[in-house]
Residue frames as a rotation matrix with the C-alpha (Angstrom) as fourth column:
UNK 1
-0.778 -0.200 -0.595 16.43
-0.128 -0.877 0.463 -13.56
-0.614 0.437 0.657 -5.31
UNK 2
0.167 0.961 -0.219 12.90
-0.525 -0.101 -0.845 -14.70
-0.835 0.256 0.488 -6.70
UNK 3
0.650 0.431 0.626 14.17
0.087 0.776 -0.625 -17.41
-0.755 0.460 0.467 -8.43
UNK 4
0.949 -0.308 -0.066 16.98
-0.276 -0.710 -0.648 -15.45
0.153 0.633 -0.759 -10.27
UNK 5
0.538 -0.803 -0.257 20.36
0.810 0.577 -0.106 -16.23
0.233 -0.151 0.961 -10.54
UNK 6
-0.689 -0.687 0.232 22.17
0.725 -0.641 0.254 -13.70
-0.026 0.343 0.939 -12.04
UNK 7
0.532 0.845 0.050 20.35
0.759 -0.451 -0.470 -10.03
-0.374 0.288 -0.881 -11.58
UNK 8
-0.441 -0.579 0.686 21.68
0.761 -0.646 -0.057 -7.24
0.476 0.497 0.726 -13.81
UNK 9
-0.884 -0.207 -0.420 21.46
0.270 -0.958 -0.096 -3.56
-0.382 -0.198 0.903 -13.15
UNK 10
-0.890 0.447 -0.086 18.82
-0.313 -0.463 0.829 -2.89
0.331 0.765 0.553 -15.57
UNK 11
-0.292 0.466 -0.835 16.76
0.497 0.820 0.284 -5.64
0.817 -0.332 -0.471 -13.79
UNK 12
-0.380 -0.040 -0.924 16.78
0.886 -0.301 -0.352 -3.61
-0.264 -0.953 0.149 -10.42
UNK 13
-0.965 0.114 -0.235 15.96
-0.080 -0.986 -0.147 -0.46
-0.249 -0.124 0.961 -11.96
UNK 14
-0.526 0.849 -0.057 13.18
-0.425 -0.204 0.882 -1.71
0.737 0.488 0.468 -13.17
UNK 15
-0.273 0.350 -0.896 12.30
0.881 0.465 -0.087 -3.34
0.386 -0.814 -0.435 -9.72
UNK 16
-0.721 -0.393 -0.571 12.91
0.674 -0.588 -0.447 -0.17
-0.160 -0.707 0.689 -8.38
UNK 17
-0.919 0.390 0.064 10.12
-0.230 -0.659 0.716 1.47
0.321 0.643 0.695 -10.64
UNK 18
-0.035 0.863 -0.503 7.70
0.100 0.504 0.858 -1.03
0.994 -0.020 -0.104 -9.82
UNK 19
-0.318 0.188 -0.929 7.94
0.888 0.403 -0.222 -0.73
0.333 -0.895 -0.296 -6.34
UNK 20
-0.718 0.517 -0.466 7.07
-0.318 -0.840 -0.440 3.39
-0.619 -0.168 0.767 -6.18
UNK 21
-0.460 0.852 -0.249 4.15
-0.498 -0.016 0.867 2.42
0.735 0.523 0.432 -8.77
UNK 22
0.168 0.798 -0.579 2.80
0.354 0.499 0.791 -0.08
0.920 -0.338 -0.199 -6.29
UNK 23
-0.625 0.217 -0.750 3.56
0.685 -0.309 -0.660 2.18
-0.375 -0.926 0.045 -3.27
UNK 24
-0.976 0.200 0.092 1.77
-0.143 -0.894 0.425 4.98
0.167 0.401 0.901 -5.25
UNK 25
-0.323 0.798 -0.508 -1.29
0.033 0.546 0.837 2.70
0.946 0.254 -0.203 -5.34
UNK 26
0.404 0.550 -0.731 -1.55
0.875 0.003 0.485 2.82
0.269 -0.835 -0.480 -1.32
UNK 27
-0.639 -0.516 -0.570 -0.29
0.742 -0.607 -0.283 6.03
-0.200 -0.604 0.771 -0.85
UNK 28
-0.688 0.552 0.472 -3.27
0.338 -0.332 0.881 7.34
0.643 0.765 0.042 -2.73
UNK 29
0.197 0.886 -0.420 -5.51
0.748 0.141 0.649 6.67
0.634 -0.441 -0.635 -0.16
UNK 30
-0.038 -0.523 -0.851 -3.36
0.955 -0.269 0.123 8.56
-0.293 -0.809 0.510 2.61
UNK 31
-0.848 -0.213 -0.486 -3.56
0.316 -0.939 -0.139 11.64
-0.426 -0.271 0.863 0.48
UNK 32
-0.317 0.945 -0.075 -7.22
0.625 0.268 0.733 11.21
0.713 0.186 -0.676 -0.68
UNK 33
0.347 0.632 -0.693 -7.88
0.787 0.206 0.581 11.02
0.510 -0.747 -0.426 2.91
UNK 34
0.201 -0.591 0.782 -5.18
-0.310 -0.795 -0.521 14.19
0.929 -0.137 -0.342 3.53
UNK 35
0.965 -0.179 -0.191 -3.53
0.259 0.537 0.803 12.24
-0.041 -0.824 0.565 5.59
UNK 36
0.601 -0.660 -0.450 0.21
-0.482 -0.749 0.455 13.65
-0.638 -0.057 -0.768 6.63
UNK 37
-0.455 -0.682 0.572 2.08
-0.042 0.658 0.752 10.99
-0.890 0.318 -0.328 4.60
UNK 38
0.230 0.505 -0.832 1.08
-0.818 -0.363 -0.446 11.75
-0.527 0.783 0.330 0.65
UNK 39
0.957 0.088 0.277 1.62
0.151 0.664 -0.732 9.67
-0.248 0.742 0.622 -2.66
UNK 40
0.372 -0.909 -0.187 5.62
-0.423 0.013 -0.906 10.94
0.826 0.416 -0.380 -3.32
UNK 41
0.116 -0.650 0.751 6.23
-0.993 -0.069 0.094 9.78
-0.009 -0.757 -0.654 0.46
UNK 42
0.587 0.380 0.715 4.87
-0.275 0.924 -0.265 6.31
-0.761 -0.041 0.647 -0.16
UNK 43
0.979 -0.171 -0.113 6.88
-0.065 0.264 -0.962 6.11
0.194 0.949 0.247 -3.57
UNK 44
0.297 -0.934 0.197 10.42
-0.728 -0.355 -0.586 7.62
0.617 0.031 -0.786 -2.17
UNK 45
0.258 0.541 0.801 9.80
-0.799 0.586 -0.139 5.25
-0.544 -0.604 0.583 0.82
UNK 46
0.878 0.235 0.418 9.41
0.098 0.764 -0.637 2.41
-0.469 0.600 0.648 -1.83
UNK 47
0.737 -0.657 -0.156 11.97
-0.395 -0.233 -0.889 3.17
0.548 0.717 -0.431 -4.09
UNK 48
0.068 -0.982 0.174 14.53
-0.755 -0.164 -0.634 3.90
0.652 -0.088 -0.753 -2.02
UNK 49
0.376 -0.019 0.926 13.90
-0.394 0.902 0.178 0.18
-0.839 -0.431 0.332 0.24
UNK 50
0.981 0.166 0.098 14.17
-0.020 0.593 -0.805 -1.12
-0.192 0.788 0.585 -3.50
UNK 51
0.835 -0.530 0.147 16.87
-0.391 -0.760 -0.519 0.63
0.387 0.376 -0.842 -3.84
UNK 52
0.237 -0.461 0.855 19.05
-0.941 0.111 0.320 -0.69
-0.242 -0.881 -0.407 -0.61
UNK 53
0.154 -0.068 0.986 18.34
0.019 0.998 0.066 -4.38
-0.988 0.008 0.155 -1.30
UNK 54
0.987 -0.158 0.014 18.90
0.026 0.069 -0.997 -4.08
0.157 0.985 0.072 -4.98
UNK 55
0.573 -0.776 0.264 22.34
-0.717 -0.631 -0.298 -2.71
0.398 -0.019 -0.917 -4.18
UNK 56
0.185 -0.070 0.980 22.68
-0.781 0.595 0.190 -5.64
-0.596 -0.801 0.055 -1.68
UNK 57
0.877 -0.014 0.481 22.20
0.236 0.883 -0.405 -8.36
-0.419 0.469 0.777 -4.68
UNK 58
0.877 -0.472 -0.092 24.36
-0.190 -0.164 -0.968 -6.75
0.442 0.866 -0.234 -6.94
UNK 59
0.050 -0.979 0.196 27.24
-0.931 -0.117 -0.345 -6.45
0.361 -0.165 -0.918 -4.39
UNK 60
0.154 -0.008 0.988 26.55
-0.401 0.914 0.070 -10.16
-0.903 -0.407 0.138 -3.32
UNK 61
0.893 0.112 0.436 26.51
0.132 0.861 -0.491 -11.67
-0.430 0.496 0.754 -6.40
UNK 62
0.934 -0.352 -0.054 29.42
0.094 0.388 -0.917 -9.74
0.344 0.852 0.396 -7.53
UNK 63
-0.111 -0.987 -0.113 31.73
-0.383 0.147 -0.912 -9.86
0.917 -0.058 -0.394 -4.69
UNK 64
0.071 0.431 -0.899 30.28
0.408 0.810 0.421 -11.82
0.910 -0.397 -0.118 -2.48
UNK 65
-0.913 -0.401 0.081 29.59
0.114 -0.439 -0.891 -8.65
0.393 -0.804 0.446 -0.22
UNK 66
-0.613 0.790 -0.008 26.36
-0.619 -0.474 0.626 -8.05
0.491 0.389 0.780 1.35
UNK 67
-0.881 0.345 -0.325 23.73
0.467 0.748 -0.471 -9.59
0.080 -0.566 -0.820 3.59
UNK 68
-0.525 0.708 0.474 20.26
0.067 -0.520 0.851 -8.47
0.849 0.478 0.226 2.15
UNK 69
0.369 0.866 -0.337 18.93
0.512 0.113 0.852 -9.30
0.776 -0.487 -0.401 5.36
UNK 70
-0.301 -0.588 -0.751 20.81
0.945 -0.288 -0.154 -7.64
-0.125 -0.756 0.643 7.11
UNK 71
-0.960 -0.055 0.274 19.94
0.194 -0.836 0.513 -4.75
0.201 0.545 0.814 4.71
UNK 72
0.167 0.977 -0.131 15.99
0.407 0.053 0.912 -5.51
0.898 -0.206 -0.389 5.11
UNK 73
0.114 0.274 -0.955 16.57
0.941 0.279 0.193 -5.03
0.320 -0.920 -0.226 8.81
UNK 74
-0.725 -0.348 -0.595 18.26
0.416 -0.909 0.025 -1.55
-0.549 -0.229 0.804 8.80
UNK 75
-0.813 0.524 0.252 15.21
0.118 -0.274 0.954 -0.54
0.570 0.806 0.161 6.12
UNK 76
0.003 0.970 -0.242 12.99
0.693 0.172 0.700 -1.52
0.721 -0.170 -0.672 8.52
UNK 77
-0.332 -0.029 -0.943 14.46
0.914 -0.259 -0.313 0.03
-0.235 -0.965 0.113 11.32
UNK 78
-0.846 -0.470 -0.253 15.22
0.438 -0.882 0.175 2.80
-0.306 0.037 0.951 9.49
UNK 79
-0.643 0.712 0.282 11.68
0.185 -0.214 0.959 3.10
0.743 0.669 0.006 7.63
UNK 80
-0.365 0.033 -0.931 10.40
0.871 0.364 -0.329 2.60
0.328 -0.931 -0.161 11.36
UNK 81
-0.258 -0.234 -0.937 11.40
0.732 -0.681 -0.032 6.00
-0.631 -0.694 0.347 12.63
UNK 82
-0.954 0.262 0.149 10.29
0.006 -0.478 0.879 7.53
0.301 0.839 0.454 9.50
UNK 83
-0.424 0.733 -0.532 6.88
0.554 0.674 0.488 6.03
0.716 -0.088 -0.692 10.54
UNK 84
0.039 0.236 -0.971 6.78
0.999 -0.009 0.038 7.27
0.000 -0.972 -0.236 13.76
UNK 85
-0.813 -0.374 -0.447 7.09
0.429 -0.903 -0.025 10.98
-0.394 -0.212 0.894 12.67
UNK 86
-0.779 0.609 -0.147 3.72
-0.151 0.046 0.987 10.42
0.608 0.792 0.056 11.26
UNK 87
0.231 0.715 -0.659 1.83
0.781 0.268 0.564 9.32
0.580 -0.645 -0.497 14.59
UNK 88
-0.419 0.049 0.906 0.59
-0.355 -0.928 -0.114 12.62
0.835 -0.370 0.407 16.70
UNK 89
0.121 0.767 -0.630 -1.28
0.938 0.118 0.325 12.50
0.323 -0.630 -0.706 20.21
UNK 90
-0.856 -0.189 0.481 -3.05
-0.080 -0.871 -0.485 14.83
0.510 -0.453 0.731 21.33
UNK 91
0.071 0.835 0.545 -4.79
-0.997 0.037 0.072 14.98
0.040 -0.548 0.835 24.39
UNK 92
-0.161 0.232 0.959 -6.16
-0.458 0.844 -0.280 11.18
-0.874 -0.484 -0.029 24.56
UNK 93
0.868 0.497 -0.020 -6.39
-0.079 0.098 -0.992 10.67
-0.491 0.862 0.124 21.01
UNK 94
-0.509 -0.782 0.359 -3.23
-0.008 0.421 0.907 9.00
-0.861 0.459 -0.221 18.93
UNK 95
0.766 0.428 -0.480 -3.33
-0.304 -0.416 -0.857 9.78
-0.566 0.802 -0.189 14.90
UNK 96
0.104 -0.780 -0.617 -1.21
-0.994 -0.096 -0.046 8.81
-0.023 0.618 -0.786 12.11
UNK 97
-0.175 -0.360 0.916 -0.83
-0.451 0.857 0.250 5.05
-0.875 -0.370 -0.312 13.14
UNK 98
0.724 0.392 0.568 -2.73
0.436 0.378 -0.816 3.95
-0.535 0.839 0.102 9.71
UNK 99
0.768 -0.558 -0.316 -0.08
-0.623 -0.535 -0.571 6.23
0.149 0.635 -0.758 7.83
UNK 100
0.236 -0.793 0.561 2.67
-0.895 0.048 0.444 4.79
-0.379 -0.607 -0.698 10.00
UNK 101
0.056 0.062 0.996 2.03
-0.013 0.998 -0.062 1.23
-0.998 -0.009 0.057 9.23
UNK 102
0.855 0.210 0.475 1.38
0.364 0.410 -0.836 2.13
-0.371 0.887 0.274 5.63
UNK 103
0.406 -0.885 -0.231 4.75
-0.912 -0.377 -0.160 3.79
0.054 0.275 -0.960 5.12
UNK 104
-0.381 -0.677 0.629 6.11
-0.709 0.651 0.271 0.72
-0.593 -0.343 -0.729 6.74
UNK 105
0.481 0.517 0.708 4.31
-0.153 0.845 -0.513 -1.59
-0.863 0.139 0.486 4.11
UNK 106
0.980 0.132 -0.151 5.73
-0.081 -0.426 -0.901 -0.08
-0.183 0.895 -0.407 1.44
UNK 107
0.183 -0.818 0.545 8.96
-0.888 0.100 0.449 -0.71
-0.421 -0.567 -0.708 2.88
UNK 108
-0.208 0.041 0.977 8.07
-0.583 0.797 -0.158 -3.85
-0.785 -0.603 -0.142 2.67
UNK 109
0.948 0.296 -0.115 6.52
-0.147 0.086 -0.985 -4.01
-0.282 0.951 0.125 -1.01
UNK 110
0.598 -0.641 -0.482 9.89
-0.769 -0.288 -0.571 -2.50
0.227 0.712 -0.665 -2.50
UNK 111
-0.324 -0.741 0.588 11.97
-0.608 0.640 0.470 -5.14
-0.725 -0.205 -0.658 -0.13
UNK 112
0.504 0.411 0.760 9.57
0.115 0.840 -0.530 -7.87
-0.856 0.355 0.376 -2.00
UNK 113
0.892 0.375 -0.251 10.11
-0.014 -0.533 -0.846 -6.12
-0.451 0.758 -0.471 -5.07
UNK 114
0.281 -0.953 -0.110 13.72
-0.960 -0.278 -0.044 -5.48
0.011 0.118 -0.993 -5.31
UNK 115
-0.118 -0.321 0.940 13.88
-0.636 0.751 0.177 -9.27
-0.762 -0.577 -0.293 -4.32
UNK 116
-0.814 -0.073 -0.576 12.34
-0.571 -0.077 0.817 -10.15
-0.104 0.994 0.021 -7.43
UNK 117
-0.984 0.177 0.026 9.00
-0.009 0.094 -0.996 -10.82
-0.178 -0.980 -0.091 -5.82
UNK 118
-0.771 0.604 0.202 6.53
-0.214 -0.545 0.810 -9.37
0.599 0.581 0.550 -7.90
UNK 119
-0.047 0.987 0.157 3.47
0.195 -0.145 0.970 -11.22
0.980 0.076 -0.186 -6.59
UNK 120
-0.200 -0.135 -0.970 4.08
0.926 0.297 -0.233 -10.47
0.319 -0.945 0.066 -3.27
UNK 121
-0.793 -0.584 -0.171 4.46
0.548 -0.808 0.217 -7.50
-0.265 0.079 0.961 -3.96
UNK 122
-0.550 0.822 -0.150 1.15
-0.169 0.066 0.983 -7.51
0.818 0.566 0.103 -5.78
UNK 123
-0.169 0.268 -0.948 -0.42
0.691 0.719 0.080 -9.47
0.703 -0.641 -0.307 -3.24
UNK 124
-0.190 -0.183 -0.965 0.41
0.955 -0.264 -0.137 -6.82
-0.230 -0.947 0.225 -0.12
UNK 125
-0.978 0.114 0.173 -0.63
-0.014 -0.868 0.496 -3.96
0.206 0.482 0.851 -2.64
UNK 126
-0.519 0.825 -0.223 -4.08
0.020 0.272 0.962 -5.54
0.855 0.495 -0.158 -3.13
UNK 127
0.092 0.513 -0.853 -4.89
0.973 0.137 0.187 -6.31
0.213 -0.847 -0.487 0.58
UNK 128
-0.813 -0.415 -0.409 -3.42
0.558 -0.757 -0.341 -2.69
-0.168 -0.505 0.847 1.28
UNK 129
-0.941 0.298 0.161 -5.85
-0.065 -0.624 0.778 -1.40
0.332 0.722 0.607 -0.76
UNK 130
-0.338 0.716 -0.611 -8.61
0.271 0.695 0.666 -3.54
0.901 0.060 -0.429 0.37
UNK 131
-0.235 0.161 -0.959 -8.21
0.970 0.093 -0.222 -2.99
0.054 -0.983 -0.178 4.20
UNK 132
-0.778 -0.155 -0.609 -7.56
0.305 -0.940 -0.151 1.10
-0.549 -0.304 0.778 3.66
UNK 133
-0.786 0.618 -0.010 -11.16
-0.560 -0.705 0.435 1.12
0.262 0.347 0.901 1.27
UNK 134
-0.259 0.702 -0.663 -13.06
-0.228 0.623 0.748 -1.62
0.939 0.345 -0.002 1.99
UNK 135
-0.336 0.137 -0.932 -12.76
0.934 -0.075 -0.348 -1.66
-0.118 -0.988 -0.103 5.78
UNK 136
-0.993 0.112 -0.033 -14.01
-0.100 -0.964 -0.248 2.14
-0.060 -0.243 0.968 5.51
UNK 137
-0.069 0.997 -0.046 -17.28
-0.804 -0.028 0.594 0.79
0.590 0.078 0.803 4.23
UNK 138
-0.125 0.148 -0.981 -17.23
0.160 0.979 0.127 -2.33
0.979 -0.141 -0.146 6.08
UNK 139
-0.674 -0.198 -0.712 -16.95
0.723 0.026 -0.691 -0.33
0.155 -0.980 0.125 9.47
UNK 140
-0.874 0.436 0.216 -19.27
-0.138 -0.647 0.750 2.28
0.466 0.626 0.625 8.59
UNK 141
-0.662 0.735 0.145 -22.25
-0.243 -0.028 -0.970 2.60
-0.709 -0.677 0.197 11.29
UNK 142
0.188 0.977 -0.102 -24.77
-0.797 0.091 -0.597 2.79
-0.574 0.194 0.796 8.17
UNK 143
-0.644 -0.259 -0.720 -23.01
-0.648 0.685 0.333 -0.07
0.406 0.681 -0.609 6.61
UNK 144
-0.934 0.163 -0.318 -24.59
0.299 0.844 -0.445 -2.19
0.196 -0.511 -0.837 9.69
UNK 145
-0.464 0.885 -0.027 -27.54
-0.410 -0.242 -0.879 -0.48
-0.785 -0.397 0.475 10.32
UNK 146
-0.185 0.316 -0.931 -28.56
-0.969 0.099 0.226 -1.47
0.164 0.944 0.288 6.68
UNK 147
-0.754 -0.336 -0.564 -27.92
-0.396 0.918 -0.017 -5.33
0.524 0.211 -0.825 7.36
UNK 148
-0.908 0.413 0.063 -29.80
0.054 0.265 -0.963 -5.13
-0.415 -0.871 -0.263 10.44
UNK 149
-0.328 0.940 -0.096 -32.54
-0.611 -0.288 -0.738 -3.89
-0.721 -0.183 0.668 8.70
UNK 150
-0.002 0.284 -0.959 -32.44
-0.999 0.045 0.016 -6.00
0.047 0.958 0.284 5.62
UNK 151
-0.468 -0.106 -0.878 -31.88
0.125 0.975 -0.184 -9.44
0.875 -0.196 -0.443 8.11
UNK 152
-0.306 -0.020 0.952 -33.63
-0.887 -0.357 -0.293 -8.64
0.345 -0.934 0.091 10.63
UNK 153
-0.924 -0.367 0.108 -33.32
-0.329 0.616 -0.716 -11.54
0.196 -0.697 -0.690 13.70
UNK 154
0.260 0.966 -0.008 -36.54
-0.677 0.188 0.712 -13.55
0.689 -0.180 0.702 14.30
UNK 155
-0.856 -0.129 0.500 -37.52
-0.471 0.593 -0.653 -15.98
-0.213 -0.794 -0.569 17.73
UNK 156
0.152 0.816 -0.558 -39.71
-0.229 0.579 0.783 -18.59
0.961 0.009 0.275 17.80
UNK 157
0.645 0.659 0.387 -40.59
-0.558 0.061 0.827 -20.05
0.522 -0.749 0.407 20.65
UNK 158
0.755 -0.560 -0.340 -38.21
0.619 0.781 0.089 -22.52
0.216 -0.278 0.936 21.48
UNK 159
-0.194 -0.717 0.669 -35.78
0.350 -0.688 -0.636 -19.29
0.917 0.111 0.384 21.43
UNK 160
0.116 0.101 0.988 -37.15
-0.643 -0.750 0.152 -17.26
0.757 -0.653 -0.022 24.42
UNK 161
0.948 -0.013 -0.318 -36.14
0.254 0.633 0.731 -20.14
0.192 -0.774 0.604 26.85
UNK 162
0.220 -0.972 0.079 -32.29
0.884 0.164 -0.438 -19.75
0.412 0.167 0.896 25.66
């Protein structure tokens, strides 16, 4: 439980907060990018993973009912198929998969979250963030055409044998 013994009620709700604030953070992009999955799906999503496992400590610690992992798994499954109403093909061409996965991080955030996780939570925000802007410029055609031109590749002699 992240190091917790004892978590109270109040404790969880405030997990539960933090985990739609840091799904909110990657769900931004998704509707930025008007992508079908917005910023309230990414939060409810969150939340309501927090939500599941929170419930899970509380009835474990106070009647020793409950098997969080057991709970994680049905979240995923269940966050899963959520996911997958998000990925289209048409034709030869498959969409949504970047939504899909991020729903399913977020999943994952609140599980962290609710767990009493924080940086992990943090942590899997930050990279979200990182991969869904920084890989846009990093993959960018003129991202490379620039490099090329600003390193450009020299031979010497000893090269044109290899």
């Amino acid at each position: 439980m992240g190091g917790d013994d004892v978590v109270e009620e109040w404790v969880i709700a405030i997990r539960i907060c933090g985990a739609a604030a840091l799904a909110a953070i990657v769900g931004f992009e998704r509707e930025a990018s008007k992508k079908p999955a917005c910023v309230k799906m990414h939060m409810l999503v969150a939340a309501s993973a927090a939500t599941f496992v929170g419930v899970a400590l509380l009835n474990t610690q106070k009647w020793q009912l409950g098997d969080v992992n057991r709970v994680a798994a049905g979240v995923a499954s269940g966050v899963g198929f959520l996911g997958a109403g998000t990925i289209a093909k048409k034709e030869m061409q498959v969409s949504g998969l970047i939504t899909a996965a991020g729903i399913w991080l977020v999943a994952g955030i609140g599980f962290a979250v609710a767990n009493g996780y924080w940086y992990i939570g943090v942590l899997a925000t930050a990279l979200a963030v990182v991969i869904q802007f920084g890989f846009f410029w990093f993959l960018s055609p003129t991202f490379w055409k620039d490099m090329v031109q600003k390193f450009p590749t020299t031979t010497t002699e000893d090269d044109k044998d290899d």
